[in-house]
C-alpha positions as CSV (number, residue, x, y, z in Angstrom):
1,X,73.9,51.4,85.4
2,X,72.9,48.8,83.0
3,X,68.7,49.0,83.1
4,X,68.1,45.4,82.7
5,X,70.2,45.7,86.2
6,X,68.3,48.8,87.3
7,X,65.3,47.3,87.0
8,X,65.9,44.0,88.9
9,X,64.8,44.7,92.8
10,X,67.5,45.0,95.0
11,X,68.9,41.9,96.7
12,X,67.5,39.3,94.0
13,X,70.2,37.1,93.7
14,X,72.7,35.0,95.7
15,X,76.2,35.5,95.3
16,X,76.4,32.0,94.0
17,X,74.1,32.3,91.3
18,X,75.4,35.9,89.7
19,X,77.2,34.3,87.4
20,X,74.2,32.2,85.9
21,X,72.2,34.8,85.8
22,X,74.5,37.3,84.3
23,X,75.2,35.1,81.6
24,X,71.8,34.1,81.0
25,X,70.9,38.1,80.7
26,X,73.3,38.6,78.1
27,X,75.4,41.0,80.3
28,X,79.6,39.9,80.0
29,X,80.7,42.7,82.4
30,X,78.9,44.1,85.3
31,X,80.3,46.8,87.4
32,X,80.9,46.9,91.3
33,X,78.1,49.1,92.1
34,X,75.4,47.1,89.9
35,X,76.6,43.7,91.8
36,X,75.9,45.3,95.2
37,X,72.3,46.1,93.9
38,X,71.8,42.7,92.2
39,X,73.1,41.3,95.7
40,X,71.9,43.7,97.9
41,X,74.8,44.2,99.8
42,X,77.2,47.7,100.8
43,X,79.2,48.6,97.8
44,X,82.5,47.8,100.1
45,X,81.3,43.9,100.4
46,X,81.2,42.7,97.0
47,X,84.6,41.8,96.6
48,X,84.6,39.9,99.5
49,X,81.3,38.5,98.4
50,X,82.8,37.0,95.3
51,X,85.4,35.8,96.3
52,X,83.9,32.0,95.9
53,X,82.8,32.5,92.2
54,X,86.2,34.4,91.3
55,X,88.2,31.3,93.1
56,X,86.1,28.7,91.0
57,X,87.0,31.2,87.8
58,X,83.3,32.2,86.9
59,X,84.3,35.4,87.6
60,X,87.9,37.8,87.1
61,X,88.0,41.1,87.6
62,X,88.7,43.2,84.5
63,X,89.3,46.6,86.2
64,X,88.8,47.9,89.7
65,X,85.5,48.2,89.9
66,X,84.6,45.8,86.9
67,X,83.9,42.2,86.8
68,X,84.0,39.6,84.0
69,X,81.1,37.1,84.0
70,X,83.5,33.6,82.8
71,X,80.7,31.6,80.7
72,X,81.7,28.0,81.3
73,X,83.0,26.8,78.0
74,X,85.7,29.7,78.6
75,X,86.6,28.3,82.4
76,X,89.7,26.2,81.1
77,X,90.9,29.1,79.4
78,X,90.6,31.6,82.5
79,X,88.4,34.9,80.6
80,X,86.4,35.1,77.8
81,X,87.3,35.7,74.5
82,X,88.5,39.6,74.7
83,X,86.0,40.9,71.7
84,X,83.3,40.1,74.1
85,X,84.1,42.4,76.6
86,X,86.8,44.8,75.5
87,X,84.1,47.6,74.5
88,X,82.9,47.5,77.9
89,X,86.5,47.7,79.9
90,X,87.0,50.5,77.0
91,X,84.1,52.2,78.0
92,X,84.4,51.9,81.5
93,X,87.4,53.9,81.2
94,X,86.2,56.2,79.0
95,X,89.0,55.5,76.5
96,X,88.0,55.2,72.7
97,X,90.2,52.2,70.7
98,X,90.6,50.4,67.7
99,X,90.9,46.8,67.9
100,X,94.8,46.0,66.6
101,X,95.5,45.2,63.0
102,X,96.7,41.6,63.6
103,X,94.0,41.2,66.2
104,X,91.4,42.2,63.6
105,X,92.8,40.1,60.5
106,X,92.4,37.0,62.6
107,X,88.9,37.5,64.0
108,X,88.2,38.6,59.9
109,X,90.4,35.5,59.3
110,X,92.4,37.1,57.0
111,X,95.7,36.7,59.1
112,X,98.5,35.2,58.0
113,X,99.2,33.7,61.7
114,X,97.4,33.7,65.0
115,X,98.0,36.3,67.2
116,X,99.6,35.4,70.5
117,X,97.5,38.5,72.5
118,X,95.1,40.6,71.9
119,X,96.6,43.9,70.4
120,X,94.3,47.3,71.0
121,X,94.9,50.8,70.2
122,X,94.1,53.4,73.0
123,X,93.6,56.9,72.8
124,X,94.7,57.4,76.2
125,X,97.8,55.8,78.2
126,X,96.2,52.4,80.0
127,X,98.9,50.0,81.3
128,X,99.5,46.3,79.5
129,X,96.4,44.5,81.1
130,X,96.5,40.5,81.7
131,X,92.8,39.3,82.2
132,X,92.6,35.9,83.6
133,X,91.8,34.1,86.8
134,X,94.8,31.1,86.8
């Protein structure tokens, strides 16, 4: 569990306000279990907890059992930028990576074009992922 999480008292925040404060701690991705402490609910109600902030796209789910905080000048585009939260989903699975070659020359801006997706190297099999809310 993240300790800036762990420390927060159980039950501190509404479900309307988690994505604020996530994004005001710094935190991108927080997992199912540290939402049900932050909201103080049964692990087996927080999806149906968020179910408002995922349907206004300020948060998408990443994984079962990981959540994407969607900071608002990323809304239109339905998920953040994927360097901000790929070495969590990565380590959430407990799958080491290298960030793809294209992928890498554009954030370096060194590309000769823009790449269309995000391209990572896995060291274990993970199906194609599409993270986005619309």
């Amino acid at each position: 569990m993240n300790t800036m999480i762990e420390k927060q008292d159980v039950g501190i925040i509404r479900p309307s306000q988690l994505q604020d404060w996530l994004t005001s701690h710094g935190i991108i991705t927080v997992t199912t279990e540290e939402c049900a402490h932050l909201l103080g609910v049964p692990i087996r109600d927080v999806s149906q907890r968020l179910v408002r902030l995922r349907s206004k796209g300020e948060l998408v789910s990443g994984a079962r059992g990981l959540w994407i905080a969607v900071p608002s000048e990323f809304r239109e585009m339905g998920a953040p930028e994927p360097m901000r939260y790929i070495h969590n989903l990565m380590g959430f699975y407990d799958n080491e990576y290298c960030v793809g070659w294209l992928s890498a020359a554009a954030i370096h801006g060194a590309s000769h074009q823009a790449p269309q997706v995000f391209q990572v190297a896995v060291a274990k099999t993970l199906r194609n992922r599409r993270i986005a809310c619309k």
